[in-house]
C-alpha positions in Angstrom: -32.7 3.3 7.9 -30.8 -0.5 7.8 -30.2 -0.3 11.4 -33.6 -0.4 13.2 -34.6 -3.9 12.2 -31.1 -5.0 13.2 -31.5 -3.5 16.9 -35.1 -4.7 16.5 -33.3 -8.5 16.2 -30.5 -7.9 18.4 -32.0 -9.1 21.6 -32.8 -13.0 20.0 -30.0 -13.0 18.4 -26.9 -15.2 19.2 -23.4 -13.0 20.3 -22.2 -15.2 16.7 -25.2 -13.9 14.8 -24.7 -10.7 15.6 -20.9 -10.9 14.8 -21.9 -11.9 11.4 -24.2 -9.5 10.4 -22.0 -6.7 12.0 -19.1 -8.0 9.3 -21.5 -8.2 6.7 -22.7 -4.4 7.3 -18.8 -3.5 7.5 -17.8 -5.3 4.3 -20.6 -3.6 2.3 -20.1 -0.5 4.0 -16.0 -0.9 3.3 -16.3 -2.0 -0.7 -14.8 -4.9 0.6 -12.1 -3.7 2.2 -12.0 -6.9 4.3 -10.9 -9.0 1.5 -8.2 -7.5 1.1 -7.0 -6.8 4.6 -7.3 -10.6 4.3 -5.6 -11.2 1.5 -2.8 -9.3 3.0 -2.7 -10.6 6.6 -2.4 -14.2 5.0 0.4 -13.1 2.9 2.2 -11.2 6.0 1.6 -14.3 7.9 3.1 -16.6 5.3 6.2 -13.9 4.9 6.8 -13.9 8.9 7.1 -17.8 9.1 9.9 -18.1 6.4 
C-alpha cells in the first residue's frame, strides 16, 4: 500500500516536502491531469490580460 511509508515520513518531513510528494501522488494518480489544468490556466490567464 504506497501510503504507509509516506505517513511513516510525514512527521520529519517539511510542510513543502510534504506538498510535493502529495502533487506527485496526484499527478500519477490524475494521468497528468495537472499538466494540462496548467497548460490551460496559463492560457486563461494570458486571454484575461488582453
Amino acid at each position: 500500500h504506497i501510503e504507509s511509508p509516506i505517513m511513516t515520513l510525514l512527521p520529519s518531513m517539511t510542510t513543502n516536502q510534504i506538498a510535493e510528494v502529495t502533487r506527485a501522488y496526484a499527478d500519477v494518480q490524475a494521468g497528468g491531469k495537472a499538466f494540462w489544468e496548467s497548460i490551460i490556466s496559463n492560457v486563461a490567464h494570458r486571454v484575461l490580460l488582453e
